[in-house]
MDTraj code that builds the backbone (N, CA, C; nanometers):
import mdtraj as md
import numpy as np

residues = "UNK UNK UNK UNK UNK UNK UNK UNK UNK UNK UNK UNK UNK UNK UNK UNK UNK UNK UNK UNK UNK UNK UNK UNK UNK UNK UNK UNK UNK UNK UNK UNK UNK UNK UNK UNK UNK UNK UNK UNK UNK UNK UNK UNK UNK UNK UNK UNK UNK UNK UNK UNK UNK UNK UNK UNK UNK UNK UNK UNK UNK UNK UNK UNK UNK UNK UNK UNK UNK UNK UNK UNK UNK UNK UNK UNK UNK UNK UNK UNK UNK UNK UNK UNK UNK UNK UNK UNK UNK UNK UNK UNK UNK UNK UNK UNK UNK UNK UNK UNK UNK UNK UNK UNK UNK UNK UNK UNK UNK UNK UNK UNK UNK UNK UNK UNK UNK UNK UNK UNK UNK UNK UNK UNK UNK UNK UNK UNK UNK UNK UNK UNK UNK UNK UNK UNK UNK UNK".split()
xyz = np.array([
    [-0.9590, 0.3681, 2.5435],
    [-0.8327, 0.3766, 2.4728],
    [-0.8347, 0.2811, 2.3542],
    [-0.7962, 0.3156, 2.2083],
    [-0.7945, 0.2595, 2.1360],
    [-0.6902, 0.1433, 2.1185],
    [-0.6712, 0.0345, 2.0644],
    [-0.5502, -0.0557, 2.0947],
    [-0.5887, -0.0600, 1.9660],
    [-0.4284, -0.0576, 1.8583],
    [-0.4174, -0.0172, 1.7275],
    [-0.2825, -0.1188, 1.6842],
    [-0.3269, -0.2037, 1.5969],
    [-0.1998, -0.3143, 1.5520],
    [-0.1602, -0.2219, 1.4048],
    [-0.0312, -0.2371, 1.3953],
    [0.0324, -0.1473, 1.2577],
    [0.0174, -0.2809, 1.1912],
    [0.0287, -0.2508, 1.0740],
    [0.0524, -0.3941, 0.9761],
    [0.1402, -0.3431, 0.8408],
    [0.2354, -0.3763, 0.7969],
    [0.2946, -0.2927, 0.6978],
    [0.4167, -0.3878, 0.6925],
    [0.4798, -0.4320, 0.5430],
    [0.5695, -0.4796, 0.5535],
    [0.7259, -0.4058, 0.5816],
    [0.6835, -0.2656, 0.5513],
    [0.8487, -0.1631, 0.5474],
    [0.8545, -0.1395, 0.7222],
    [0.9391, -0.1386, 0.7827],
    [0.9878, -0.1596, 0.9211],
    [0.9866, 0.0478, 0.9255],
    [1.0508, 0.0697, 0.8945],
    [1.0454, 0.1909, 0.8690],
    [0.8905, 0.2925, 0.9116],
    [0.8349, 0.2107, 0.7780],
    [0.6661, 0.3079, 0.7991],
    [0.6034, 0.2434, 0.9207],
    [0.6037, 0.1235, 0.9930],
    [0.5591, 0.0866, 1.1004],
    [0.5817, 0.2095, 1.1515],
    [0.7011, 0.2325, 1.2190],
    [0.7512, 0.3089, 1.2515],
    [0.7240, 0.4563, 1.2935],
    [0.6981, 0.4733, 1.1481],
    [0.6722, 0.6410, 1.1726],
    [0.5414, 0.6238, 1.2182],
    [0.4303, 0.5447, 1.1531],
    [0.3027, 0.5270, 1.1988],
    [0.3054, 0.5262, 1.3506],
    [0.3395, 0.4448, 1.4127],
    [0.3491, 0.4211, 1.6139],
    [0.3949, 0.5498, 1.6534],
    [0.4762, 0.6304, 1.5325],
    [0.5447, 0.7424, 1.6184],
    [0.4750, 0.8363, 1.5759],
    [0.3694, 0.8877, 1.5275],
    [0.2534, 0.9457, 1.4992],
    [0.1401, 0.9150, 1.5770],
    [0.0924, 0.8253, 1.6084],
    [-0.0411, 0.7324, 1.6835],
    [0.0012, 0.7991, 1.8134],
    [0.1539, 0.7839, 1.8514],
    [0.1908, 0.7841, 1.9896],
    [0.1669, 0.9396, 2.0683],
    [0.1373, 1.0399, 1.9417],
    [0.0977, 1.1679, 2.0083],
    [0.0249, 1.1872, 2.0572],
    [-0.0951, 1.0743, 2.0903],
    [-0.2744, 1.0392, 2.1062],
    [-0.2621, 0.9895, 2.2104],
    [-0.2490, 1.0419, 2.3750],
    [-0.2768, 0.9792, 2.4851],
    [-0.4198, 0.8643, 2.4703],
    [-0.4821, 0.8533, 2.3748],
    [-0.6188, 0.7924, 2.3648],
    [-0.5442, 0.6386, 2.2544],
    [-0.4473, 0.6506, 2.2150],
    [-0.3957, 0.5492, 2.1344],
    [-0.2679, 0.4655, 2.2289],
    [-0.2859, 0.3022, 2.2025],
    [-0.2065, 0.2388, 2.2468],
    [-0.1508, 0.1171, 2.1552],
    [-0.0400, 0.1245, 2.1127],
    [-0.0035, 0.0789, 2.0190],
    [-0.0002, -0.0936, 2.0714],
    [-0.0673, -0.1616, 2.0056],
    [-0.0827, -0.2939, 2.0555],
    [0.0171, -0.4108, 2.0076],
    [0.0458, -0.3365, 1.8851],
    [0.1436, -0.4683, 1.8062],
    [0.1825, -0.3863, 1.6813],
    [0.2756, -0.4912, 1.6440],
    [0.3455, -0.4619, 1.4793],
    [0.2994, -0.5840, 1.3808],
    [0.3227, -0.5536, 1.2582],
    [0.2885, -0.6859, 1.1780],
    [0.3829, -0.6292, 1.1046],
    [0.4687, -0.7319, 0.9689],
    [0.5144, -0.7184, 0.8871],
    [0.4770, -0.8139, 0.7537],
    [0.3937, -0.9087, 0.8154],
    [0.3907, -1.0072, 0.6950],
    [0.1923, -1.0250, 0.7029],
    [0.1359, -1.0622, 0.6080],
    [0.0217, -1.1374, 0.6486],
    [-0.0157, -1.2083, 0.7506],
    [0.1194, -1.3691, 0.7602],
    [0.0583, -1.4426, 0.8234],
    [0.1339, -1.3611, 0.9998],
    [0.1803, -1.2760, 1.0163],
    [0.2606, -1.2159, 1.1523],
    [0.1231, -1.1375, 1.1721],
    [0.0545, -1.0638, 1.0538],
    [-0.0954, -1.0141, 1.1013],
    [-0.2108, -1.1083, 1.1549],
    [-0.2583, -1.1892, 1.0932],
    [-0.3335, -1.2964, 1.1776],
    [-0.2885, -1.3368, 1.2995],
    [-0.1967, -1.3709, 1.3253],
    [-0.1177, -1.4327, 1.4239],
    [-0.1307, -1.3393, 1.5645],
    [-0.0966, -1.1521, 1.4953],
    [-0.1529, -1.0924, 1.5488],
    [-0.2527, -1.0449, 1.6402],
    [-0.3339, -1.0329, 1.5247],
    [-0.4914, -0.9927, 1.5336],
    [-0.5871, -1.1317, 1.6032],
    [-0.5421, -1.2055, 1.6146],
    [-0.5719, -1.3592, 1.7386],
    [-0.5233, -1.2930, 1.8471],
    [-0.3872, -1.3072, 1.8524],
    [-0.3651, -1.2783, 2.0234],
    [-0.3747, -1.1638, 2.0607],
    [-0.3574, -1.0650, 1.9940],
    [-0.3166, -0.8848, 2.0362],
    [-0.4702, -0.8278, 2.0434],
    [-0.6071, -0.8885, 1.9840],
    [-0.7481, -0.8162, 1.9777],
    [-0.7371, -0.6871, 1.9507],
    [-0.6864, -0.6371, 1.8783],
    [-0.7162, -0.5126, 1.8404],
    [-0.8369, -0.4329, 1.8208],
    [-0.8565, -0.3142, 1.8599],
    [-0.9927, -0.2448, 1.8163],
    [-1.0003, -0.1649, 1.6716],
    [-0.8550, -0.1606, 1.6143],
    [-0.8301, -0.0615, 1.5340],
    [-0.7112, -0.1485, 1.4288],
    [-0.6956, -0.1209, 1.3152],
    [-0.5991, -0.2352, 1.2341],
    [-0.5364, -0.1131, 1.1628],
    [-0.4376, -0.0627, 1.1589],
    [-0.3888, -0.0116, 1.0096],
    [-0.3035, -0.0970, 0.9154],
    [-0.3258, -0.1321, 0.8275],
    [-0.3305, -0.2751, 0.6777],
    [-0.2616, -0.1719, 0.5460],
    [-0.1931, -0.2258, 0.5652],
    [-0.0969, -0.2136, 0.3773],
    [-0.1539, -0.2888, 0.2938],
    [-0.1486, -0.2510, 0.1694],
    [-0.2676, -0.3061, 0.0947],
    [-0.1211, -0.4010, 0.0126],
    [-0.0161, -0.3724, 0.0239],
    [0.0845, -0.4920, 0.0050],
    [0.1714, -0.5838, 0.0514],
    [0.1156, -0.7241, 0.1223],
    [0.2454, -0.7437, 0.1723],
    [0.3007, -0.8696, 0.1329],
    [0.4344, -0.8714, 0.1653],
    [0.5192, -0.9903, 0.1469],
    [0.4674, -1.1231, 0.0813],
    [0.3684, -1.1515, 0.1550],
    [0.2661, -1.3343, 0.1578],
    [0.1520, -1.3298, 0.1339],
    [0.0581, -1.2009, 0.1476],
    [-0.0303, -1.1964, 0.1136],
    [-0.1305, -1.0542, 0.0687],
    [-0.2236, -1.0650, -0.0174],
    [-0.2797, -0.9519, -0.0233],
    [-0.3443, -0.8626, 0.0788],
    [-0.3038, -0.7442, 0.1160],
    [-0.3608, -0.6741, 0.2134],
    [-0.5446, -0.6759, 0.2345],
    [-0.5647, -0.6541, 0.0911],
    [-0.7037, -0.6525, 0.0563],
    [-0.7837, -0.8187, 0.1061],
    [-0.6691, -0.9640, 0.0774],
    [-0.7745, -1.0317, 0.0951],
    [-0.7858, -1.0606, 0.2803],
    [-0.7000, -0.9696, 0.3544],
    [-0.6771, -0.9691, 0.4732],
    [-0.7877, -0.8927, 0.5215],
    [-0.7847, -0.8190, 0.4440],
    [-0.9364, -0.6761, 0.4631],
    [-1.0877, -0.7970, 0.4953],
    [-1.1148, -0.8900, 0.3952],
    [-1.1750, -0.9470, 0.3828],
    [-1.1575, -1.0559, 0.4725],
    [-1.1204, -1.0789, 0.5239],
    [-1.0816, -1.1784, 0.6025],
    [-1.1667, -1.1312, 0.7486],
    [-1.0445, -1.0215, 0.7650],
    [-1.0906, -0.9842, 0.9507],
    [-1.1974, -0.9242, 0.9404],
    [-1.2727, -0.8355, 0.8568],
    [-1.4193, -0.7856, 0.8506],
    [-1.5179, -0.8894, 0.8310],
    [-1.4648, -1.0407, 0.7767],
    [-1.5348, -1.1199, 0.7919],
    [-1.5991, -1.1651, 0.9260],
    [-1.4791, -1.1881, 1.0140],
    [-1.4845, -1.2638, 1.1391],
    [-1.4674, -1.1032, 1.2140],
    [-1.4745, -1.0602, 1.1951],
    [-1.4439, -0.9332, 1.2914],
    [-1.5002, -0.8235, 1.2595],
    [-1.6591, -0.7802, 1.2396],
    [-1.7004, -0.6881, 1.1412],
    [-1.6702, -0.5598, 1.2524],
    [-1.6816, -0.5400, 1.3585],
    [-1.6800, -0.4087, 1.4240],
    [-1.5421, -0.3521, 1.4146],
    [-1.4150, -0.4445, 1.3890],
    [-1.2649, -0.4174, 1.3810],
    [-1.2771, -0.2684, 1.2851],
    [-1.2018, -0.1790, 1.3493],
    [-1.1975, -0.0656, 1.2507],
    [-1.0691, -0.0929, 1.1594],
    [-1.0985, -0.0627, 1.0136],
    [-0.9929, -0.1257, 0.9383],
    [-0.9208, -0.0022, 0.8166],
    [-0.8239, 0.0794, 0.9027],
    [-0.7597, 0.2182, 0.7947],
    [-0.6547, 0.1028, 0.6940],
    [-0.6688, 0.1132, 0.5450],
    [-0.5988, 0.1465, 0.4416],
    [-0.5059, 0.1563, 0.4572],
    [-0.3515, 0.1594, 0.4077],
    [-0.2206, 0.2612, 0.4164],
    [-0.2087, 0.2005, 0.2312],
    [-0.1741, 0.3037, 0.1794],
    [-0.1102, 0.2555, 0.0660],
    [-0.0081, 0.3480, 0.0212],
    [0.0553, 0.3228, -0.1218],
    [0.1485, 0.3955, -0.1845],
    [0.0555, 0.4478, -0.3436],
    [-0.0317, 0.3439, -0.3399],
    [-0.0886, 0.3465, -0.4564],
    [-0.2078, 0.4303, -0.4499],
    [-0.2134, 0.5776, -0.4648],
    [-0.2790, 0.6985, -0.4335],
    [-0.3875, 0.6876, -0.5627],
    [-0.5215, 0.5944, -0.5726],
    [-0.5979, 0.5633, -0.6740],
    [-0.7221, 0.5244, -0.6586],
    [-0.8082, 0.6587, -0.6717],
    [-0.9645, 0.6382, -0.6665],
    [-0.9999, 0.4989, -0.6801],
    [-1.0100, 0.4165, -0.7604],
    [-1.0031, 0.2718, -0.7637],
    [-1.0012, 0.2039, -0.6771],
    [-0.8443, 0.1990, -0.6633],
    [-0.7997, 0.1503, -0.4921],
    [-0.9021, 0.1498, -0.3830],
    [-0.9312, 0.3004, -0.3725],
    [-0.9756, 0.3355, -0.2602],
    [-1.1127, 0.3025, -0.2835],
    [-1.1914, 0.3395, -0.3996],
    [-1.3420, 0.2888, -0.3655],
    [-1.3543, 0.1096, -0.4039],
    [-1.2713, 0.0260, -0.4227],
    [-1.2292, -0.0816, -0.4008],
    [-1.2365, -0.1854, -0.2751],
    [-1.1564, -0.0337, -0.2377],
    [-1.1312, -0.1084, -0.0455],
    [-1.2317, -0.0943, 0.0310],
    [-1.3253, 0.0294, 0.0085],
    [-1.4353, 0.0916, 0.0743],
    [-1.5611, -0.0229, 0.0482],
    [-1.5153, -0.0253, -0.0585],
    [-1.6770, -0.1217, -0.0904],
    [-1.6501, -0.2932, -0.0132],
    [-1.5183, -0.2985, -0.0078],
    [-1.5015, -0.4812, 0.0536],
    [-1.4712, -0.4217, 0.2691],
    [-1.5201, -0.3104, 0.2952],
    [-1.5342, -0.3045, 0.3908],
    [-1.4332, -0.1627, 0.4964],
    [-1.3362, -0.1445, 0.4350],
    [-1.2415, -0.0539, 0.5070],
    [-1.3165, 0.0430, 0.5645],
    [-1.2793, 0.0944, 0.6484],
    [-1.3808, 0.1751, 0.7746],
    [-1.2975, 0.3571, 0.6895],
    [-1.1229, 0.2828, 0.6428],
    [-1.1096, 0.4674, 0.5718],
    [-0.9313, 0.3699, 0.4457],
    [-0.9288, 0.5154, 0.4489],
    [-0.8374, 0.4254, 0.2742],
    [-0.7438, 0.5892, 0.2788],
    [-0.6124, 0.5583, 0.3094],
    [-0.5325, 0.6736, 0.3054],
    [-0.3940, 0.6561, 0.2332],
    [-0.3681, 0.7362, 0.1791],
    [-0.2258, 0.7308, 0.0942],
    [-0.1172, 0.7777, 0.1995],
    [-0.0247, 0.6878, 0.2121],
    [0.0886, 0.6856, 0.2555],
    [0.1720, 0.8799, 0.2202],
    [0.1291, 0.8913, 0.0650],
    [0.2056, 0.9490, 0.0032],
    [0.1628, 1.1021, 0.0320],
    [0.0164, 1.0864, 0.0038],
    [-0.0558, 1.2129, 0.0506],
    [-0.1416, 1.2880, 0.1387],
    [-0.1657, 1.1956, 0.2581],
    [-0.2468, 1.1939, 0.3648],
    [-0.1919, 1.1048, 0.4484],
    [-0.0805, 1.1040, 0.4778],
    [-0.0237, 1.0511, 0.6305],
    [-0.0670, 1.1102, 0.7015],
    [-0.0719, 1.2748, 0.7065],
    [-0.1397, 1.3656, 0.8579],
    [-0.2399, 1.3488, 0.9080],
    [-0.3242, 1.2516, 0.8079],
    [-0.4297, 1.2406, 0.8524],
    [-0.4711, 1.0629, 0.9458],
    [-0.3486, 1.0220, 0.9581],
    [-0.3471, 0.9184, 1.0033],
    [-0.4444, 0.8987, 1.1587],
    [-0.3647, 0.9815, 1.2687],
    [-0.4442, 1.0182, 1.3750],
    [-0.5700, 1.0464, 1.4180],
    [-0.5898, 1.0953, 1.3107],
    [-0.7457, 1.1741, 1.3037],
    [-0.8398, 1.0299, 1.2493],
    [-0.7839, 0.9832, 1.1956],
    [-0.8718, 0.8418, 1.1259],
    [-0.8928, 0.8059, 1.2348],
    [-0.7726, 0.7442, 1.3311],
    [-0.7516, 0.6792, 1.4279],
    [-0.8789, 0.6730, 1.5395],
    [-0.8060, 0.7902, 1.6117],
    [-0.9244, 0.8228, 1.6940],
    [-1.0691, 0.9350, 1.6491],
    [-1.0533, 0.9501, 1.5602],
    [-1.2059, 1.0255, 1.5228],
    [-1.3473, 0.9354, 1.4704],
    [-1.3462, 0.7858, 1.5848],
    [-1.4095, 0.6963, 1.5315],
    [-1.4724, 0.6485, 1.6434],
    [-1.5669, 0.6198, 1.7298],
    [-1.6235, 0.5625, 1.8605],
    [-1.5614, 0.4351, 1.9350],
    [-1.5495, 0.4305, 2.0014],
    [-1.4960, 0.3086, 2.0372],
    [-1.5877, 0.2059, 2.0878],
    [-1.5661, 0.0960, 2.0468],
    [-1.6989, 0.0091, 2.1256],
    [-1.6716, -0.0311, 2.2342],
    [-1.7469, -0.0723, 2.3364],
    [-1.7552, -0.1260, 2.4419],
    [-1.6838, -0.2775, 2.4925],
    [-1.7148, -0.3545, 2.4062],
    [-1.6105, -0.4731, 2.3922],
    [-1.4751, -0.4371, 2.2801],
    [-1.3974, -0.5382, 2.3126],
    [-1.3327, -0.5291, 2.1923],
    [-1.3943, -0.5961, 2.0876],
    [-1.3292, -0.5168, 1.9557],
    [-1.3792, -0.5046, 1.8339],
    [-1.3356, -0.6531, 1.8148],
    [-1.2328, -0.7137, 1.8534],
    [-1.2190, -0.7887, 1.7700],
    [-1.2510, -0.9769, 1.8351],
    [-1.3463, -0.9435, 1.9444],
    [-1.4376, -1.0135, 1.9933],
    [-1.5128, -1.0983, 1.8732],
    [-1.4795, -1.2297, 1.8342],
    [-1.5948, -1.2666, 1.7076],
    [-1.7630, -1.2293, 1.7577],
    [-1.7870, -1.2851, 1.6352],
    [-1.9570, -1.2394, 1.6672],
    [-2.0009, -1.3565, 1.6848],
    [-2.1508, -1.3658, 1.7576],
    [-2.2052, -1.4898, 1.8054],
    [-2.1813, -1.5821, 1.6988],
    [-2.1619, -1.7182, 1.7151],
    [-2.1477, -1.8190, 1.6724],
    [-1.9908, -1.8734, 1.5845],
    [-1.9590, -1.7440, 1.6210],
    [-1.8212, -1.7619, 1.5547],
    [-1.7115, -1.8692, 1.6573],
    [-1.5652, -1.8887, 1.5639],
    [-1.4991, -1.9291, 1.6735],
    [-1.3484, -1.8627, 1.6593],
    [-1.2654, -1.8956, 1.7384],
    [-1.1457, -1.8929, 1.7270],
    [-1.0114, -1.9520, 1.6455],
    [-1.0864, -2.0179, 1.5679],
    [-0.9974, -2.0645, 1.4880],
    [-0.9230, -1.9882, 1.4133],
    [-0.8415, -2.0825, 1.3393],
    [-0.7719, -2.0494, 1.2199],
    [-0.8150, -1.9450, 1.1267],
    [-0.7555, -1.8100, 1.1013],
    [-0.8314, -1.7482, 0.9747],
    [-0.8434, -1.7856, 0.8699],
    [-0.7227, -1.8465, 0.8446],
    [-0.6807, -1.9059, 0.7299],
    [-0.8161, -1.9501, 0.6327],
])
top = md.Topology()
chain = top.add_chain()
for i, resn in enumerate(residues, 1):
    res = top.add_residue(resn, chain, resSeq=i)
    for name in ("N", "CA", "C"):
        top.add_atom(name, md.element.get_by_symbol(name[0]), res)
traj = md.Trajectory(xyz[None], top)
């Protein structure tokens, strides 16, 4: 079963996202985020296998969050959400690591299918890798 943290500052699109995911007996919605630092804070205690990341939020850049948890967390699967529907964007995000890069605006349906159309690993993903620690992401 996948365990999937939303991250998004609009309360709303959380929202519809969990209530989309939730059609996926194979999906378990692990947490909400609304801010950056409510995502770290997160993604420490909740271990997620699966992240969906707004590429805008409140405190911090989605993108340098991208970079962050693929740092310390390279197996974390990491979907995109944006508003900003822009080749750029997207081969942007792809190249600093995103596992997929979807527009809010024009490929929400395809949210699910990102979700679970991806292997699951055996540990959790968001297990650091040898020599790592638990600290602070910051």
């Amino acid at each position: 079963m996948r365990q999937v943290l939303i991250i998004d500052d609009n309360p709303q699109i959380r929202e519809r996202i969990a209530a989309r995911l939730a059609e996926s007996p194979l999906i378990r919605i692990a947490g909400q985020a609304g801010s950056g630092s409510e995502a770290i804070d997160a993604v420490q205690k909740l271990k997620p296998d699966t992240v969906t990341l707004d590429i805008r939020l409140p405190d911090q850049s989605g993108l340098d969050l991208l970079k962050r948890f693929k740092a310390l967390y390279p197996q974390m699967r990491i979907i995109m959400l944006t508003n900003l529907d822009d080749h750029r964007y997207r081969q942007h995000c792809l190249r600093l690591g995103a596992d997929d890069f979807l527009s809010k605006v024009t490929e929400f349906d395809r949210i699910l299918g990102a979700v679970i159309d991806h292997p699951v690993l055996g540990a959790s993903a968001c297990t650091p890798t040898k020599g790592e620690h638990h600290g602070n992401l910051q």
